[in-house]
C-alpha positions, -999 to +999 in steps of 0.1 A: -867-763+283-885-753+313-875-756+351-897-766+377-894-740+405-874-762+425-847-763+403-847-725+396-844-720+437-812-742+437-800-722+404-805-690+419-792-701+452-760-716+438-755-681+420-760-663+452-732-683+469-707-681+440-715-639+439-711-637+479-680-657+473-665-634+450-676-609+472-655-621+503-628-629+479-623-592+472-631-580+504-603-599+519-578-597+492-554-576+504-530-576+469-537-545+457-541-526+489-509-507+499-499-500+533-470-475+537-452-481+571-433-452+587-405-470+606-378-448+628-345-462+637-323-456+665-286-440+660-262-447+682-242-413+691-215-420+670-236-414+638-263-390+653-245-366+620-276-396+601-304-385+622-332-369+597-317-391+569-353-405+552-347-441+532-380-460+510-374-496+510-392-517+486-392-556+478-403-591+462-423-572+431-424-610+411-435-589+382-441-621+358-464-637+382-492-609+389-480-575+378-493-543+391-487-513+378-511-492+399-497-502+426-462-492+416-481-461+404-495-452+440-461-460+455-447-433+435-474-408+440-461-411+476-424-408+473-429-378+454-444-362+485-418-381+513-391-372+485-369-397+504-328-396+503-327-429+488-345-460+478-334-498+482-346-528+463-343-560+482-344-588+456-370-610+440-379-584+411-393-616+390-398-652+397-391-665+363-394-642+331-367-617+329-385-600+301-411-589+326-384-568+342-382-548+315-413-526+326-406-529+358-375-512+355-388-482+338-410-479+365-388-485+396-360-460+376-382-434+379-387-433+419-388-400+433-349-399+456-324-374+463-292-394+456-297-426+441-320-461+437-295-490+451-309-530+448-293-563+455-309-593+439-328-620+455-330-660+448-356-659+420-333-634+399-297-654+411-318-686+397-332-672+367-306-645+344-288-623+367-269-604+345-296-597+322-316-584+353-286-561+366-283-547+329-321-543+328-318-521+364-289-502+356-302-490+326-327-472+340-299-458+365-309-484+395-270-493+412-273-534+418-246-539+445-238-579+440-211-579+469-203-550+463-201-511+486-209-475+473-207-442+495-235-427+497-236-395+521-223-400+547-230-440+552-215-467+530-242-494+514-230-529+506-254-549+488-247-591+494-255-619+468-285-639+475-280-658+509-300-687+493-292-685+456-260-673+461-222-667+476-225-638+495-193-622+513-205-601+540-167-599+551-147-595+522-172-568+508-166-547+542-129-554+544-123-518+520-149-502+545-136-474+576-140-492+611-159-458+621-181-458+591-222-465+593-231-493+570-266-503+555-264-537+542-287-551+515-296-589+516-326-605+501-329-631+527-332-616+567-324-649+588-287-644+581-289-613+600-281-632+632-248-644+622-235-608+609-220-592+635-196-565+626-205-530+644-203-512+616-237-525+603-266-503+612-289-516+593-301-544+572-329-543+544-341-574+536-375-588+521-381-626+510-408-632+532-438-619+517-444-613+554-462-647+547-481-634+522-515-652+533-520-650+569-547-656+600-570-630+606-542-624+639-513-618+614-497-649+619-481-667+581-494-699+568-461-703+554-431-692+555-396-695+526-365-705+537-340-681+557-372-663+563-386-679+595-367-659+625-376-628+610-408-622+590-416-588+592-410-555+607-380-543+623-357-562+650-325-556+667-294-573+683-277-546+706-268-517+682-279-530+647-312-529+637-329-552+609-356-543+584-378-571+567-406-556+545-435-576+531-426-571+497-453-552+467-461-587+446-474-618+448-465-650+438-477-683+428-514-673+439-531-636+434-535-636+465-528-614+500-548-624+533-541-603+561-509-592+547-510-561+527-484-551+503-454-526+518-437-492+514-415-487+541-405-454+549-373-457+573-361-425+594-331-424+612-331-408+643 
């Protein structure tokens, strides 16, 4: 059937829009586009023996949802030149699907690190099969502290249940731990970072956010989870002790970044 040239103007006018649409679309999808953040911390003098001590954080992968594998490709391609002391997993490594983690493991086992690959688990995995997850991490060599502590040269990590999902005990898991020792502390969730307030923690590593995962054009989240609205990205502090909240690698529910790119955080202690 033929088409008047009216008709063939809207046709080609509608296609225009829906190709200048996908256009934007991928211009301002920031999913796949990794940012790798160089972050230094401040020691106080009592553990300046830290200072040059290199730590990769990396969180929220959601690996059933959207994975990406290139992305976990690049991130490696970079730790192999930064050849950090050790890398920490904050939590969230699916949202459902536990099966999913299967590949993800293999990948995140294989990090480039000089003494180990620690993780705590976030509310997705508490909700969803957390001792099929930890076995899935461990077999590729990843240490999943679930309230639990590990020495690890010269500091001690203690890696908290899920603040959300859930019974963490900050205080009972540092009760075996040296009053003059430096502790990093893995929690999935940052807000409870103002209530913890033993001097021994230097640092916390937490993700959950998505640092909002779709933001203005200023930076500034659409939306926010819960125990993730004080602190929704970047590092803060309360006198001595320092928190780290990174934006996580995945996305969920939507394929979708906006003004919120996908982290690797390189942490130096100084």
């Amino acid at each position: 059937m033929s088409q008047t040239p009216s008709r063939r103007r809207l046709i080609l006018a509608s296609l225009g829009t829906t190709a200048c649409s996908l256009g934007l679309f991928r211009a301002v999808n920031d999913r796949l586009h990794l940012e790798v953040v160089h972050q230094n911390v401040p020691l106080p003098p009592e553990h300046k023996h830290l200072s040059g001590t290199r730590l990769a954080l990396l969180s929220d992968f959601h690996y059933d949802d959207f994975p990406a594998p290139q992305l976990l490709e690049e991130v490696k391609q970079e730790l192999e030149i930064i050849n950090p002391d050790a890398v920490f997993l904050t939590g969230d490594f699916i949202s459902s699907e536990v099966a999913a983690a299967d590949e993800l493991a293999r990948a995140l086992g294989a990090l480039p690190n000089r003494h180990g690959i620690f993780a705590c688990l976030g509310n997705h995995d508490t909700w969803h099969g957390p001792l099929r997850l930890t076995r899935t991490l461990e077999k590729q060599g990843i240490r999943v502290l679930s309230n639990q502590s590990t020495k690890l040269e010269g500091m001690t990590i203690v890696g908290l249940e899920s603040a959300w999902a859930g019974d963490p005990a900050c205080a009972a898991t540092l009760r075996g731990v040296s009053q003059k020792e430096a502790v990093i502390l893995l929690q999935h969730e940052p807000d409870p970072f103002a209530h913890y307030t033993d001097p021994r923690i230097l640092l916390q590593l937490s993700g959950h956010t998505h640092g909002g995962q779709l933001c203005t054009p200023g930076g500034n989240p659409l939306r926010l989870p819960y125990l993730g609205t004080q602190y929704v990205h970047g590092l803060h502090h309360r006198g001595n002790r320092y928190l780290y909240v990174n934006r996580g690698l995945g996305s969920s529910v939507i394929p979708l970044r906006l003004f919120c790119r996908p982290e690797l955080t390189v942490l130096n202690l100084v």
